[in-house]
BALUMVO-289291 format. One record per residue (C-alpha): x, y, z. Coordinates in steps of 0.1 Angstrom, whole numbers, padded with zeros to 4 digits, always signed. Layout:
# BALUMVO-289291
XYZ...
This chain:
# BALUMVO-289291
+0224+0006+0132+0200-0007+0155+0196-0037+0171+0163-0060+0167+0158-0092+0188+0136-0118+0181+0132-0157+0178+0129-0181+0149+0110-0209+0155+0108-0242+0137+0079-0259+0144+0074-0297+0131+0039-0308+0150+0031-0336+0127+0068-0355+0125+0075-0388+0146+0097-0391+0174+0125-0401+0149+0119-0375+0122+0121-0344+0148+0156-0363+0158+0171-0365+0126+0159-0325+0125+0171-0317+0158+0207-0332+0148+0208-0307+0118+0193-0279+0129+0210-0270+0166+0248-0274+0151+0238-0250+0126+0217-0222+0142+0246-0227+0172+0274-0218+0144+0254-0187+0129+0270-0154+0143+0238-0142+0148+0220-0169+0174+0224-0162+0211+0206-0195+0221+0190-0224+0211+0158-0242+0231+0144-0274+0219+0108-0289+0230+0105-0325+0219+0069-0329+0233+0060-0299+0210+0082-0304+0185+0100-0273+0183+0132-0258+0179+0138-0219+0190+0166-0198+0183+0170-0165+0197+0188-0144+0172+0199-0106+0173+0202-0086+0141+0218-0055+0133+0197-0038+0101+0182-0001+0093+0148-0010+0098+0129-0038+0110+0116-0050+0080+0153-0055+0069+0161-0072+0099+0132-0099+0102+0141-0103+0062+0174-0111+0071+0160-0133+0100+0139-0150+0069+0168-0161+0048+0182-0177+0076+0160-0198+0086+0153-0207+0050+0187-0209+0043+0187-0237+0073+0160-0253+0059+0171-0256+0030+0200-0274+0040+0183-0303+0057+0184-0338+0044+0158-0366+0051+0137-0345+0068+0101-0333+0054+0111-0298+0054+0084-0290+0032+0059-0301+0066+0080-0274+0088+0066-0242+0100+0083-0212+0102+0078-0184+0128+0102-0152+0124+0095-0126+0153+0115-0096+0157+0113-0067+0179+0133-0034+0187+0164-0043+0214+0161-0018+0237+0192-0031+0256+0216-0022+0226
């Protein structure tokens, strides 16, 4: 199967300092733990959190799917944290280097 590279982005423009903390605490240790994120990058003056992820599917509407469910699967997960105010970007793309 092929490979499809991409990043998920949270983005939380309209939290306080101490809101995108408490997110940042729960969000990096679990993208870091998921098999399928090669990095994390946070920006605290934009208030985002980044994960480059790799996924292995048939297509790429599989693969950004599965992308999808992870990152709502995180976000569901989060406590305290106006997850409802978070926006999501999933971009995926062919890996030419698999």
């Amino acid at each position: 199967m092929p490979d499809y590279a991409g990043e998920i982005e949270f983005h939380a423009p309209d939290f306080t300092r101490p809101e995108f903390r408490m997110l940042r605490r729960q969000l990096v240790p679990s993208l870091t733990e998921s098999e399928e994120v090669e990095w994390v990058h946070v920006d605290r003056s934009a208030r985002r959190v980044v994960a480059r992820v790799t996924m292995s599917s048939a297509s790429s509407s599989r693969a950004t799917a599965k992308a999808g469910a992870l990152a709502r699967t995180l976000q569901s997960r989060l406590r305290k944290v106006r997850a409802a105010q978070l926006r999501l970007r999933v971009e995926l793309s062919r890996d030419e280097d698999a």
